[in-house]
C-alpha positions as CSV (number, residue, x, y, z in Angstrom):
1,X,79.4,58.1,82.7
2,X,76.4,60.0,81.4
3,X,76.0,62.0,84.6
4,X,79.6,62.8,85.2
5,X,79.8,64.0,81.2
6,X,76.6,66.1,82.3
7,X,78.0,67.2,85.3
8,X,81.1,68.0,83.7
9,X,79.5,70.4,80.6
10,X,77.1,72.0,82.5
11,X,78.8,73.2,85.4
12,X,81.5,74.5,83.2
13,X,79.4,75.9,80.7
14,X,78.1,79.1,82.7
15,X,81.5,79.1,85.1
16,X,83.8,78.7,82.6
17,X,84.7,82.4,81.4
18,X,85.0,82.6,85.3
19,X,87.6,80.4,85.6
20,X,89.6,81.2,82.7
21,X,89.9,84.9,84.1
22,X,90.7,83.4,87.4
23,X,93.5,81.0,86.1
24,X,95.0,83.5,83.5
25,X,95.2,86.5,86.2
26,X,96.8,84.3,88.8
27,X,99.4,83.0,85.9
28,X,100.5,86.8,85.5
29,X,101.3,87.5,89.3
30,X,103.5,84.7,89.7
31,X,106.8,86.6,88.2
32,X,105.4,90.0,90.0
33,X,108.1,90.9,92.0
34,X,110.9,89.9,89.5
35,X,109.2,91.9,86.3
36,X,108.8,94.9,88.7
37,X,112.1,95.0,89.9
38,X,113.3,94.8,86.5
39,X,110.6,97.9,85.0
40,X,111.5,100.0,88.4
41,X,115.0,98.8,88.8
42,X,116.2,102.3,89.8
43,X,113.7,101.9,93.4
44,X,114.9,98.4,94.0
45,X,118.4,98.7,92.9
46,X,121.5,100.8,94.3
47,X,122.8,102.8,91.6
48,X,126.6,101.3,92.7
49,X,127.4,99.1,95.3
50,X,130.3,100.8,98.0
51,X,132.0,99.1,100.0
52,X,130.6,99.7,103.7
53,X,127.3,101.2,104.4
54,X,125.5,104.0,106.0
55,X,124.9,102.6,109.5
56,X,121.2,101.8,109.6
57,X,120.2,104.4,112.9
58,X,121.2,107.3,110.0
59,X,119.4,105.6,106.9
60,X,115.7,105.0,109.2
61,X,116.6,109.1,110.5
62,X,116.8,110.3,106.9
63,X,113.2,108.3,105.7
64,X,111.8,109.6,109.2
65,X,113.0,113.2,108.9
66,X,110.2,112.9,105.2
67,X,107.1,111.1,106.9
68,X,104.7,112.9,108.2
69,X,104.3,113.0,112.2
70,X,101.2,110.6,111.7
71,X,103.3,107.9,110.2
72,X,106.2,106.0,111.7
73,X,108.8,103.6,110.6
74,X,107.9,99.9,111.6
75,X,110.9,97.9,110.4
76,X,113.2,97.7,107.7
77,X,113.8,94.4,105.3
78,X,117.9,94.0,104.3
79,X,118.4,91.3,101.0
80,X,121.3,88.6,100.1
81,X,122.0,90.9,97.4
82,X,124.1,93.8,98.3
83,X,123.1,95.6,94.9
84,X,119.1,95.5,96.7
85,X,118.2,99.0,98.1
86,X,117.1,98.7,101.9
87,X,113.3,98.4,102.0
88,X,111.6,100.5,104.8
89,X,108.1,99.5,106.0
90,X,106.0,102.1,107.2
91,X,103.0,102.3,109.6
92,X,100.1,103.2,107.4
93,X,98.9,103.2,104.5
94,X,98.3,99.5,104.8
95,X,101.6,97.8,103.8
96,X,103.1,101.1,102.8
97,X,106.8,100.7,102.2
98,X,109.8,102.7,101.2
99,X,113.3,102.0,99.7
100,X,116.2,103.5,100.4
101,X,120.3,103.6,98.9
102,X,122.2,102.1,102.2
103,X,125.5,103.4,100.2
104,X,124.0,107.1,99.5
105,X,121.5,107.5,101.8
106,X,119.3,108.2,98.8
107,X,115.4,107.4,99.2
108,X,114.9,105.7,95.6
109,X,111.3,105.8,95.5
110,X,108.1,104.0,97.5
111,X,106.4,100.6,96.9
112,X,103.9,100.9,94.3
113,X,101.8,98.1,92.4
114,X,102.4,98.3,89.3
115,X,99.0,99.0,87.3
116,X,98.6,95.5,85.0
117,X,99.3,93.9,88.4
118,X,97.0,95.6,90.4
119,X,94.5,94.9,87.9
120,X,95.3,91.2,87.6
121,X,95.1,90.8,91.6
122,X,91.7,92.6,92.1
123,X,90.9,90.3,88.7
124,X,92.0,86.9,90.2
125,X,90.3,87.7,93.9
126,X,87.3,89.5,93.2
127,X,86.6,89.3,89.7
128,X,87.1,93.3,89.9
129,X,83.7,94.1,91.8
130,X,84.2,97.1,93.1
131,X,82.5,96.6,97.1
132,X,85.6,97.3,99.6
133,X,87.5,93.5,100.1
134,X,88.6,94.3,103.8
135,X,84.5,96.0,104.5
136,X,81.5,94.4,105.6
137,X,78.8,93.4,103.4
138,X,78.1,90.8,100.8
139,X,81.2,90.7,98.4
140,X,80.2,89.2,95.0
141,X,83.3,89.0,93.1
142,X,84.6,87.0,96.1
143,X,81.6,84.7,96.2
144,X,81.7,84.5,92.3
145,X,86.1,83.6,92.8
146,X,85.1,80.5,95.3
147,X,82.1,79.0,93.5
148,X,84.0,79.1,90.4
149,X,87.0,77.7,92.0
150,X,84.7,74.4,93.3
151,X,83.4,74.3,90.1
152,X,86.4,73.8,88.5
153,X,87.7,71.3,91.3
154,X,84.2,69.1,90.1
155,X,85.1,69.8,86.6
156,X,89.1,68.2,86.9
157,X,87.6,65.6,88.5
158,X,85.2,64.5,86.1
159,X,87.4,65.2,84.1
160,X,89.5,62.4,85.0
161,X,86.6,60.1,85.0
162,X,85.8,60.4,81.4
163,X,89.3,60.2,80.3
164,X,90.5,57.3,82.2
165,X,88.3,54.8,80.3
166,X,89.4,56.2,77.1
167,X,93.3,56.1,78.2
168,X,93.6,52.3,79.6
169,X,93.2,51.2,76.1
170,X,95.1,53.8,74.3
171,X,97.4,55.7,76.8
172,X,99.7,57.6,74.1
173,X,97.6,58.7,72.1
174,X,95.1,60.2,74.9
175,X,98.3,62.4,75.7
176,X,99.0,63.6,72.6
177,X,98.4,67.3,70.8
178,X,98.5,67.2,67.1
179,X,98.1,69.3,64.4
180,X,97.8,66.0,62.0
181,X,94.1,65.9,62.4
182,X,93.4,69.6,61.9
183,X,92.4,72.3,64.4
184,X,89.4,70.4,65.7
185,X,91.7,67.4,66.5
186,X,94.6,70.3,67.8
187,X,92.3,72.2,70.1
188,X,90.6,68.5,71.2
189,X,94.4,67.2,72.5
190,X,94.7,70.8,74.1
191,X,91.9,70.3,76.0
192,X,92.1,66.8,77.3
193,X,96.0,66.1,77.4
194,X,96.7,69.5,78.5
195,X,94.3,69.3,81.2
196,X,95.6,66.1,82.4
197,X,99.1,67.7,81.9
198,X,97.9,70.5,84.2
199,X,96.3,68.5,86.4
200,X,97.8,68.4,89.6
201,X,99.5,71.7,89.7
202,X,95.8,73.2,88.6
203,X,94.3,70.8,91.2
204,X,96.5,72.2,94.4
205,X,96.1,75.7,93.0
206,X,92.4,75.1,93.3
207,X,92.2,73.4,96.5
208,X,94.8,75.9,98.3
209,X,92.8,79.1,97.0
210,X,89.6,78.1,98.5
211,X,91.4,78.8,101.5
212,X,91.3,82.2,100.7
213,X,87.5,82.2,99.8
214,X,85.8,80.2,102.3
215,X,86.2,80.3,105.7
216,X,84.2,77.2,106.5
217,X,86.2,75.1,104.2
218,X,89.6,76.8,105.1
219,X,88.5,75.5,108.7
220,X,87.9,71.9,107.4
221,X,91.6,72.1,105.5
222,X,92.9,73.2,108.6
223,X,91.2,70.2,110.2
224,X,92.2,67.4,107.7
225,X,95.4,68.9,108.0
226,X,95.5,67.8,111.7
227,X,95.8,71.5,112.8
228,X,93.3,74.4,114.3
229,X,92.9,77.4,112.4
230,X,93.8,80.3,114.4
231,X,93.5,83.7,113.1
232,X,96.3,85.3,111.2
233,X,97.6,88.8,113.6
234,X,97.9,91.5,111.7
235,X,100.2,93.6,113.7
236,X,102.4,96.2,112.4
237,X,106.4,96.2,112.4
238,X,108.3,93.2,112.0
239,X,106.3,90.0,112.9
240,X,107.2,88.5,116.7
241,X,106.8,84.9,118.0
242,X,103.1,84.4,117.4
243,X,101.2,82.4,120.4
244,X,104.2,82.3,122.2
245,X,103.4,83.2,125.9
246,X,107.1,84.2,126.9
247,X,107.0,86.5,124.0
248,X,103.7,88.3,125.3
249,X,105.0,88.4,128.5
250,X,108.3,89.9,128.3
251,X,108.8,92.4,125.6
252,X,112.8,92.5,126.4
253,X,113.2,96.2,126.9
254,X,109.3,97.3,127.3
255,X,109.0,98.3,130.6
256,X,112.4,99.6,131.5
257,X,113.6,102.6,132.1
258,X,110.4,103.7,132.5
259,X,111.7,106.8,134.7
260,X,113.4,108.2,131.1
261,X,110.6,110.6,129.4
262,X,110.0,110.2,125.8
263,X,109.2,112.6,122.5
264,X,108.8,111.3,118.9
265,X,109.9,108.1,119.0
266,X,113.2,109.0,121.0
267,X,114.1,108.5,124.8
268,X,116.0,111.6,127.1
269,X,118.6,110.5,129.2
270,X,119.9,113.6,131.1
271,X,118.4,115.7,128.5
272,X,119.9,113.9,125.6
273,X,118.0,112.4,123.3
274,X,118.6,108.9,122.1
275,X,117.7,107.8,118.8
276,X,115.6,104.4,118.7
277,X,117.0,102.7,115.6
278,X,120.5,103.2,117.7
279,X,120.9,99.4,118.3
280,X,119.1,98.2,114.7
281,X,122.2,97.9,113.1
282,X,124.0,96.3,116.5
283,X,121.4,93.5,116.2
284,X,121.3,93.0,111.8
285,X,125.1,92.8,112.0
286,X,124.6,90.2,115.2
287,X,122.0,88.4,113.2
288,X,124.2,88.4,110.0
289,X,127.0,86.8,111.7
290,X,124.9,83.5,113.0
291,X,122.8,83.6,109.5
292,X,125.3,84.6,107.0
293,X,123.1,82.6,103.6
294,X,120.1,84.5,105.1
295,X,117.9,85.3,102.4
296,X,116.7,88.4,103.4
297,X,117.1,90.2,107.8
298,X,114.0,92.2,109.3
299,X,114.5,94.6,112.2
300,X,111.8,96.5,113.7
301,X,111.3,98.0,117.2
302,X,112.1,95.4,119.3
303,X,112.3,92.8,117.6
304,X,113.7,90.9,114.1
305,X,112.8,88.5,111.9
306,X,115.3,86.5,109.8
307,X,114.0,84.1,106.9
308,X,115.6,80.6,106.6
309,X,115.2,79.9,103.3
310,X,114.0,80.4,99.2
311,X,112.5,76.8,98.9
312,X,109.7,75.1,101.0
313,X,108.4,77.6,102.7
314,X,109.7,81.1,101.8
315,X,107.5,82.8,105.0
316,X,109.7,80.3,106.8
317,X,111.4,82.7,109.5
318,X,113.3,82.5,112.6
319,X,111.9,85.5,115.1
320,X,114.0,87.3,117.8
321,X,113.0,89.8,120.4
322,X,115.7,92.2,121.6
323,X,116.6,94.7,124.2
324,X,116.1,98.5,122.4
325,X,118.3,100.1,124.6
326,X,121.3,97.7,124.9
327,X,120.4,95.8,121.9
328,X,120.4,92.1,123.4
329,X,118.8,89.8,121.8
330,X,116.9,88.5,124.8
331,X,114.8,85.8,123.1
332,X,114.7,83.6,119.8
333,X,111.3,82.1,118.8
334,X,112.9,79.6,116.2
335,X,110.9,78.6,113.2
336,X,110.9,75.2,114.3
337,X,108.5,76.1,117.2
338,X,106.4,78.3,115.6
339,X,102.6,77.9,115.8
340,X,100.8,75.0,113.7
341,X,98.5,77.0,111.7
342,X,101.2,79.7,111.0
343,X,103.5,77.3,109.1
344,X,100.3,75.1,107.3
345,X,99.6,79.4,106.7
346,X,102.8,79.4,104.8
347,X,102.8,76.8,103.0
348,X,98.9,77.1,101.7
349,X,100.6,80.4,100.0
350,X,103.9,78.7,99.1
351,X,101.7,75.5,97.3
352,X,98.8,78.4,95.9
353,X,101.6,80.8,94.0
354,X,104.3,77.9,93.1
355,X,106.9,79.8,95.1
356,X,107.7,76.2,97.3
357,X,110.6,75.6,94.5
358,X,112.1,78.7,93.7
359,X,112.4,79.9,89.7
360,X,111.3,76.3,88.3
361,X,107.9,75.3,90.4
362,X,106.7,79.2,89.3
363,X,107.5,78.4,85.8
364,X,105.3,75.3,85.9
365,X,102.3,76.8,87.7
366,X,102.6,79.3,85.3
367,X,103.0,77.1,82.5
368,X,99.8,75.4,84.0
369,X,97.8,78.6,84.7
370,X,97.9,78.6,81.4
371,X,96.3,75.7,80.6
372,X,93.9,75.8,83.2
373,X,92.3,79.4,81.6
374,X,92.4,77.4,78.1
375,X,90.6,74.3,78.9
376,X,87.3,76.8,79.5
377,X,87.9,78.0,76.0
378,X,88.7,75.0,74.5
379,X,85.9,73.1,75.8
380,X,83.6,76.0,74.9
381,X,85.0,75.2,70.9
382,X,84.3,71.8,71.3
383,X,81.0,71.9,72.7
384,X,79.6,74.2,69.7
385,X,81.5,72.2,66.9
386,X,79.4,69.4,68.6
387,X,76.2,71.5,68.5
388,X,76.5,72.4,65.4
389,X,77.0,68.4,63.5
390,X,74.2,67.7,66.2
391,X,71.9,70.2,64.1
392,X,73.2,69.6,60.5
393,X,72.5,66.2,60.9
394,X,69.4,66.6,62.7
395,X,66.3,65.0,60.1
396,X,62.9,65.0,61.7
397,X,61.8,62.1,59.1
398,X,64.9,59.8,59.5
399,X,65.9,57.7,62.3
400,X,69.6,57.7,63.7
């Protein structure tokens, strides 16, 4: 018991501002998207909903007739909720994205991080060190994110250790936060019931996010998992049937007509030229029909992306491939088939952020975020109350 109360204070004591900026950061990005859309609710909202829309070959002509001739249109996103303004990804920056009125035609406004959040994420990933995340090099704040993150696993565990004896004899009252023994007895309850309320959900947030810090140990999660870690493709556009072989092989459409001469994106037929979102709205419309309680349709240049579900896995998505000029879709890669490591992918994110359970699991992780940045502090108060009756009863002389 001595070395795991040893182990527990003093591997806290110099990690533990760490980890409360860690925990409280991630806490504040888990309602991201909904207090955004709420502050910038003229981007992500229609202004009134009509009742038919611009077909979607117009809308993607209308955000390409602003771009630049650098940057392209790689898919565009459509939502449940008719009142959501189309959102239209774009090929760079990275994860650059536009939003458009599908009733007006109206481009609302770009994708932009809100500051407080941009700040929070750089805070909960790399402590705000300023080296580029995506470069080369030693990156500190990222070192400094994963070693604080194992500390804090070896701290909950310990943790555990030293209350357990403590709570056979006297469950209730090791679970209890009080006021009726003043702050010190308050702040003491805070710290060990509300870590062992926090516990699990702090504990999976923990374990998950070393994923994103180490790739030796998000190789051995991988491997306890019973799945091999393959590396995450980054292409652009609307994501395809990842390691499936078909897929690579026949791109329906790629390769045909390859006597027709193209020119920005277009194809000539006879001198005409053919617009290539013409069949994007054929195949959302198609894709609507067989997935009507579809969260949220993708379609991109060849192929489209529709996402099964808000709970579990919210990456969870069923990916289709489709002829451009005819708009047949000419392949489905169902969910169900998808690679290992891409669904174990999804659901390391879904467990890390709380997102597996919709609006409730994200109002206990943040609930437990919470806790997890106090116990740091709290610990801190208790250590130095104990320091200090350690000192006032200290007498040189006299013999405990």
């Amino acid at each position: 018991m001595k070395l795991f109360r040893k182990l527990h204070l003093w591997l806290s004591v110099p990690f533990g501002i760490f980890i409360t900026l860690i925990c409280f950061s991630g806490g504040m990005l888990i309602f991201e998207q909904e207090i955004t859309r709420a502050i910038k609710s003229d981007v992500y909202y229609v202004t009134s909903a009509g009742e038919t829309t611009i077909p979607m070959g117009e809308l993607m002509e209308t955000v390409k007739a602003t771009l630049p001739d650098s940057v392209s249109i790689t898919g565009v996103t459509v939502f449940s909720d008719p009142g959501r303004t189309y959102q239209v990804a774009l090929s760079k920056p990275r994860r650059a994205s536009l939003f458009i009125d599908q009733y007006s035609g109206e481009i609302t406004g770009r994708y932009e991080r809100l500051g407080f959040f941009s700040f929070m994420f750089k805070m909960h990933r790399w402590l705000l060190d300023s080296a580029n995340p995506h470069g080369d090099g030693l990156k500190i704040g990222k070192l400094l994110v994963g070693i604080s993150t194992i500390i804090f696993v070896i701290a909950l565990i310990t943790g555990i250790v030293l209350w357990w004896p403590r709570a056979r004899h006297n469950f209730k009252h090791s679970m209890s936060i009080s006021l009726s023994n003043g702050w010190k007895g308050f702040w003491k309850g805070l710290h060990v019931a509300g870590g062992m309320y926090a516990l699990i959900f702090v504990l999976a947030m923990a374990l998950t996010g070393l994923t994103y810090s180490f790739s030796w140990y998000r190789t051995a999660f991988y491997a306890i998992c019973g799945v091999e870690h393959t590396p995450r493709n980054f292409g652009q556009g609307t994501p395809t049937a990842e390691g499936n072989k078909e897929s690579r092989g026949n791109r329906g459409g790629r390769g045909e007509g390859r006597g027709n001469r193209s020119h920005g994106g277009g194809e000539y037929r006879g001198g005409h030229k053919r617009s290539e979102f013409g069949r994007w709205q054929q195949v959302y419309d198609e894709l609507k029909v067989k997935n009507p309680d579809a969260p949220q349709i993708s379609v991109g240049p060849e192929t489209a992306s529709v996402t099964i579900g808000n709970y579990g896995n919210p990456r969870a998505a069923d990916r289709y491939e489709f002829n451009r000029r005819t708009g047949e879709l000419t392949l489905s890669a169902p969910y169900a088939s998808a690679v290992e490591a891409d669904k174990l992918r999804g659901w390391i994110y879904s467990i890390h952020t709380g997102s597996l359970g919709g609006f409730v699991t994200r109002l206990l992780w943040l609930l437990s975020s919470l806790l997890g940045a106090s116990l740091p502090l709290t610990g801190y108060y208790l250590w130095i109350k104990h320091m200090g009756k350690k000192k006032d009863g200290y007498h040189p002389h006299v013999r405990a």
